[in-house]
C-alpha angles and dihedrals in degrees: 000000000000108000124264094034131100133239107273095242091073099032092122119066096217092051095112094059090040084058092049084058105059135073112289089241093050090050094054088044087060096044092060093050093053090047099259093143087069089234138052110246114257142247110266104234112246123267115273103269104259108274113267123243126227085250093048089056105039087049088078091057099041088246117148110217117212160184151190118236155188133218099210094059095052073088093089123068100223083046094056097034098053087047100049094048111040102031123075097186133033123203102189104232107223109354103088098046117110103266095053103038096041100025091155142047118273084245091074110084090236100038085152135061114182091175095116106044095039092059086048091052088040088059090043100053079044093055107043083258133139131210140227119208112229109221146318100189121047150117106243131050093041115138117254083240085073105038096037092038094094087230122182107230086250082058089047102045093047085056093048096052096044092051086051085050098052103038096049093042093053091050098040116136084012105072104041090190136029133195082228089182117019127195097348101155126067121227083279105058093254130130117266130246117243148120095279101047106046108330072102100313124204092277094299105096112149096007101112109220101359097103092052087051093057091050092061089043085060105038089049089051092051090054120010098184096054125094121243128220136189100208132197155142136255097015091097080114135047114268147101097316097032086048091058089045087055095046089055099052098039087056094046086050095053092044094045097252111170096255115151106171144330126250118221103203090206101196092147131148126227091280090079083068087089112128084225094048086051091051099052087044091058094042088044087051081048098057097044092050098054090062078067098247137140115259114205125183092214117173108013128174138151115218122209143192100223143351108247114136095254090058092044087052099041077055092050090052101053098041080052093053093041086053091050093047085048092052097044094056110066095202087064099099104169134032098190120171122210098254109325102231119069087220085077103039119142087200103084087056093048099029111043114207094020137096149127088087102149143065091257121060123222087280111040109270131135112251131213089261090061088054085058114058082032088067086041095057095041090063 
């Protein structure tokens, strides 16, 4: 303003009475616009960015984010939407399993039924997800028209090939990685016990890893382009079970034996949170690495004893330090929890007394421990 004049809202003199003249709404607009309110409105802040899913923020790392999952449950509308929008991958929890894929003899002219998995396959392609297949070799699940057939090892391995060949061919191009074999060792790093090893095996018994071996043979032959995994419990540290694991894969990938990656199934209490236990998770991901295989986290949970706030949060913690090891470690390709509401968890039938093992509580809601890997991943 040049001095000597006046502002231009009182440059005539009869202004005043020219105000009092006018509408009362008028008058204040004017007022406004002269400065009559003292101070010029503000800016309204910008909206709050649009909250982040566990996917969005796992993109950035090259994690796949996952859970296992039910067809029966996509029913309800909390169930399907959480699924379709935080996770990136699904892995069906039951429903590819034998007994339920292959729940009669070949000599029945529908010895398969593929309705469960493939409405699992069909969510994930609608939602931008991929699937994991679980899991073609393994002790339980397996219908009573195998284990009370009376079958030689050549029938059963005949059985046990076809049922690799059709599972995998029907799935080919849709499931991009299968637990081939799952929780083959015992604590001790032997060889279990089962119907496929040496009761009475598939020609292997007493061969160690050899049957394990074939499987692979088989399952990469049914579907070249997809990853195989030997899967199990318990061997997320070194010790005796997690050092047979390694033998074996160390000797498949000097021989050439189709071995993509390990699963680390990952159901642990709070007493896995042990400076000591985290460290031996992290040098157990590194040797295995180095072997250059895939490392998947594949079925974690962590089981309680009760809900307070101080075990919610113990949780939280120690779903935050396994995603950070996981990050930190570039061979780990997959963080997948076991389900992801505690409404469907299968830990209160197996576990009595315990509970409240997953991201999601019985209703829904995001837990602490969400909160958690969701921070992790965010970094």
């Amino acid at each position: 303003m040049q001095p000597g004049k006046k502002h231009s809202c009182f440059r005539a003199t009869g202004a005043a009475s020219q105000l009092r003249a006018l509408p009362f709404f008028s008058a204040l607009l004017l007022a406004f616009s002269c400065g009559g309110a003292g101070t010029p409105a503000s800016t309204p802040p910008p909206p709050p960015p649009p909250a982040s899913t566990l996917r969005q923020v796992a993109a950035p790392h090259n994690v796949i984010i996952g859970a296992a999952a039910d067809p029966a449950f996509l029913a309800e509308s909390s169930y399907s939407a959480i699924l379709g929008t935080e996770f990136s991958q699904l892995q069906p929890e039951n429903a590819m399993k034998f007994g339920l894929i292959h729940p009669r003899p070949n000599t029945d002219p529908q010895p398969y039924d593929f309705s469960g998995a493939d409405t699992l396959v069909s969510f994930a392609q609608a939602h931008s997800m991929v699937t994991r297949g679980h899991t073609l070799v393994w002790h339980n699940q397996v219908p009573t028209w195998v284990t009370s057939g009376g079958f030689t090892a050549p029938q059963l391995s005949a059985i046990l090939q076809d049922h690799i060949q059709t599972v995998m061919g029907h799935y080919a191009s849709k499931v991009y990685a299968w637990d081939v074999v799952n929780e083959a060792f015992n604590d001790d790093g032997s060889i279990r016990s089962t119907i496929w090893y040496d009761q009475p095996g598939i020609g292997y018994a007493g061969l160690g890893t050899e049957y394990i071996e074939q499987a692979l043979q088989w399952a990469h032959a049914a579907d070249p382009a997809a990853k195989l995994f030997y899967n199990d419990y318990d061997a997320e540290v070194v010790n005796s079970k997690s050092d047979a694991i390694y033998a074996m894969a160390s000797d498949f990938e000097n021989r050439g034996v189709p071995l993509d990656g390990i699963g680390f199934q990952m159901h642990i209490t709070l007493g896995f949170d042990d400076p000591n236990t985290l460290m031996s998770f992290s040098n157990n991901l590194q040797r295995f690495a180095a072997l250059g295989l895939d490392l998947d986290i594949t079925e974690m949970d962590i089981r309680l004893s009760d809900s307070s706030t101080a075990s919610l949060n113990a949780q939280a913690k120690l779903y935050g330090e396994i995603t950070t090891i996981c990050l930190q470690q570039p061979s780990c390709k997959l963080i997948q929890t076991w389900g992801f509401t505690d409404k469907h968890s299968w830990i209160p039938g197996f576990f009595p007394g315990f509970g409240w093992a997953l991201l999601w509580d019985d209703n829904y809601q995001k837990k602490p421990a969400y909160t958690s890997v969701h921070d992790a991943l965010a970094k």
